[in-house]
C-alpha positions in Angstrom: 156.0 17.7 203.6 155.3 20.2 206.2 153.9 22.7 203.7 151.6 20.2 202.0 150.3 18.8 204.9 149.1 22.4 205.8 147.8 23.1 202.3 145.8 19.4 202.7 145.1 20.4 206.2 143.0 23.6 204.8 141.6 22.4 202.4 139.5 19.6 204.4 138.6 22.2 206.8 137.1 24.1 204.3 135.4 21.4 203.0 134.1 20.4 206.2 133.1 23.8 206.9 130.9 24.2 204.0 129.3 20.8 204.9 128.6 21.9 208.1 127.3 25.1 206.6 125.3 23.3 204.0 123.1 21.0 207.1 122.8 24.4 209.0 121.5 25.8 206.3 118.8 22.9 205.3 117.7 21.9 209.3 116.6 25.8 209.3 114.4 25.4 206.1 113.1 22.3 207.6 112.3 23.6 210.9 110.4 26.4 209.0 108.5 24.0 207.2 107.5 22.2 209.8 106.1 24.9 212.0 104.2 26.1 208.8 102.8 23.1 207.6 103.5 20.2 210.2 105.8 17.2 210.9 104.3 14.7 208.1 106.4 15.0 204.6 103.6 13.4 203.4 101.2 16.5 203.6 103.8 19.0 203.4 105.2 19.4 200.7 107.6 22.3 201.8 109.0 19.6 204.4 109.5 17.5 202.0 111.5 19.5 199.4 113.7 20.5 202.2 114.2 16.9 203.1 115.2 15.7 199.8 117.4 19.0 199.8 119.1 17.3 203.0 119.6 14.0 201.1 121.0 15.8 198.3 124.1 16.9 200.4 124.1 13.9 202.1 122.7 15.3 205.5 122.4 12.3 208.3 118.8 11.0 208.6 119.4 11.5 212.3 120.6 15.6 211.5 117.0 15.4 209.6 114.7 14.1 212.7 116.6 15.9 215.0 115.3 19.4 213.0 111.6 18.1 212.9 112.3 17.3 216.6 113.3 20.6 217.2 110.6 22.4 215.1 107.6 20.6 217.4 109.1 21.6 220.9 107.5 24.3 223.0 111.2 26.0 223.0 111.7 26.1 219.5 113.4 29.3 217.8 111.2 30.8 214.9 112.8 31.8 212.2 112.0 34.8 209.7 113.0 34.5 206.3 114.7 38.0 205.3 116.2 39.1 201.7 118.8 41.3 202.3 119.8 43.6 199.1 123.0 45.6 198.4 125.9 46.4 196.4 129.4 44.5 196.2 132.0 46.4 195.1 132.1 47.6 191.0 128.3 47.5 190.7 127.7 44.0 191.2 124.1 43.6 192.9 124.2 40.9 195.8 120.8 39.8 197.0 121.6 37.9 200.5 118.3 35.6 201.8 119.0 35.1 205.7 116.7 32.7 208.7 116.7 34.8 211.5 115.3 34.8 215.6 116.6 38.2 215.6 116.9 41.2 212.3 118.1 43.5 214.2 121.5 41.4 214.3 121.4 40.0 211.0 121.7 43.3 209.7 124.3 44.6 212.1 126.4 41.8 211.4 126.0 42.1 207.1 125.6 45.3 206.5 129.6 45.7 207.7 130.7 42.9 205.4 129.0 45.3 203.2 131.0 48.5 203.8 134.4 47.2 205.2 134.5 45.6 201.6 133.6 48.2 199.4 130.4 47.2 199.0 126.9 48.8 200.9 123.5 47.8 201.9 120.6 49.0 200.2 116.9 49.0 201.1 114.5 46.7 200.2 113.8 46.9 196.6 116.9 48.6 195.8 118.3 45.5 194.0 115.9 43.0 193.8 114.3 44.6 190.6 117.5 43.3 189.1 116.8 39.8 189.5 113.7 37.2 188.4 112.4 34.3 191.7 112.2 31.1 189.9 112.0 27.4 190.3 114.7 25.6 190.1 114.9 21.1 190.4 117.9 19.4 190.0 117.1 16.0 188.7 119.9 12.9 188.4 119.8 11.9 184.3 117.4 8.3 184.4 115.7 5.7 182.6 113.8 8.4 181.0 113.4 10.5 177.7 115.1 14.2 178.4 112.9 15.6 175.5 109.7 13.8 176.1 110.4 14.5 179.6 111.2 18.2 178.7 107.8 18.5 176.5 105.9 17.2 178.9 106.6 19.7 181.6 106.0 22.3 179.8 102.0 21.7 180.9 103.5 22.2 184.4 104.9 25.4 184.2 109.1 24.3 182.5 110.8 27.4 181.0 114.1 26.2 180.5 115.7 22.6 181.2 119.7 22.2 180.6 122.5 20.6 182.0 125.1 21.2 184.9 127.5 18.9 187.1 127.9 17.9 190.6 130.3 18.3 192.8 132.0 14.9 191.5 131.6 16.2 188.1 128.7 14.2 187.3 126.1 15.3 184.4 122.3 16.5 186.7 119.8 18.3 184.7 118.7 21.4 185.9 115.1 22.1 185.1 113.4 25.6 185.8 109.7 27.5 185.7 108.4 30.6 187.0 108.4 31.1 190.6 104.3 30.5 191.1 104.8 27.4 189.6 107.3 25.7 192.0 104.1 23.7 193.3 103.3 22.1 190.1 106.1 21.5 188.9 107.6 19.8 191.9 103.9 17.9 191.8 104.8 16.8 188.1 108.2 15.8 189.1 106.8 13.7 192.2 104.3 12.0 190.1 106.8 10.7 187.6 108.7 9.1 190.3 111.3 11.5 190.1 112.9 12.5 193.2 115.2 15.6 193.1 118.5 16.4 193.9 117.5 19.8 195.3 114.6 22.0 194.7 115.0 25.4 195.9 113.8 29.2 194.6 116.5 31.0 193.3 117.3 34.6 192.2 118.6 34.8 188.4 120.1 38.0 187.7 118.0 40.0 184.2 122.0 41.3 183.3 125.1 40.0 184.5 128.5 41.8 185.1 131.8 40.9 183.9 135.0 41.9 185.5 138.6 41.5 185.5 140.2 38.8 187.9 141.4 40.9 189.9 138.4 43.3 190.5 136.2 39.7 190.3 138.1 38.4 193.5 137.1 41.3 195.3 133.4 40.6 194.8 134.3 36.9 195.9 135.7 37.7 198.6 132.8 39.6 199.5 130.3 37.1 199.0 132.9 34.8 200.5 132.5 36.6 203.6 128.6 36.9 203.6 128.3 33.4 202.9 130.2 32.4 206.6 127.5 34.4 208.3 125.1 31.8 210.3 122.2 33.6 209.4 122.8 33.7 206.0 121.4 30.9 203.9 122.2 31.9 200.4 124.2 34.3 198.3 122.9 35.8 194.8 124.7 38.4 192.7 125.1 39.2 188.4 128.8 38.8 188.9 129.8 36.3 185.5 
């Protein structure tokens, strides 16, 4: 009993770790968009992707208000969005976005998750090259036609809609367009009456990498490790 209760033990701490992770995460993308574009969701749109990105993880509405809160006051940390780029170990390329009061430390504290894992930092542009910025919407399947719906956002910038699951294993569709089309297509998406699970840019590699398990759980661990960081918001590598 004793050894299962530990095992249980873990594994709702880590759970409850990447929650908390998770609402760090989203209350520093909504404190950015609010001191770039206000406190109103209805005029900024940025505010209000990152809101619905809160609801998607189920982030307290009072965790939400407390982040505009935060954003208005005259004390308010301002953050600077910063892609980190570098190498895990066996070749894979890591690109690691970060929300930072302070670079300087950021990069002191990745770049030796970096090297004490076999890994290095590179310089900007090393790595990125590797990668393409796109949109990406996750949408909940509705009372809606997934072809019409697909053809019809091709006027709004759609290169690729498919299928994924949530965290309960539940079927989401996962709709994607070029990076300077985020806008419009989270527009289109808005004027359909379509409110997404998430919305976020993300970083998909051009080529992946396949490894062995053993050489592949090194890489984990690595982007394990950069994950934990608290100025790091997300984690993108080629790694399949």
């Amino acid at each position: 009993m004793g050894r299962i209760f530990e095992v249980r033990k873990a594994a709702k701490f880590a759970r409850w770790n990447r929650i908390a992770k998770q609402f760090s995460r989203i209350g520093k993308e909504i404190e950015i968009a609010v001191k770039a574009g206000g406190p109103d969701p209805d005029t900024n749109p940025s505010l209000r992707r990152a809101i619905q990105n809160g609801k998607g993880v189920n982030m307290p509405k009072d965790l939400i208000e407390r982040a505009i809160k935060r954003a208005m006051g005259k004390d308010s940390t301002s953050w600077d969005e910063v892609l980190l780029e570098g190498y895990a170990p066996h070749g894979v390329a890591v690109l690691v976005e970060c929300a930072t009061d302070n670079n300087t430390r950021t990069v002191g504290n990745v770049r030796p998750i970096f090297n004490k894992n076999g890994g290095n930092l590179g310089n900007a542009g090393s790595v990125a090259f590797q990668f393409t910025q796109v949109g990406s919407f996750k949408i909940k399947p509705g009372e809606f036609d997934e072809e019409e719906l697909e053809l019809e956002l091709i006027d709004h910038g759609l290169t690729e809609m498919g299928e994924s699951e949530d965290d309960e294993g539940n079927r989401i569709l996962v709709i994607r367009c070029e990076f300077t089309e985020f806008g419009n297509m989270q527009q289109a998406l808005e004027d359909k009456g379509i409110e997404p699970i998430s919305a976020e840019t993300d970083w998909i590699p051009n080529s992946t990498v396949s490894l062995d398990e053993e050489k592949a759980d090194e890489v984990l661990a690595i982007i394990d490790k950069l994950e934990q960081d608290e100025d790091v918001q997300r984690v993108f590598h080629n790694l399949v």
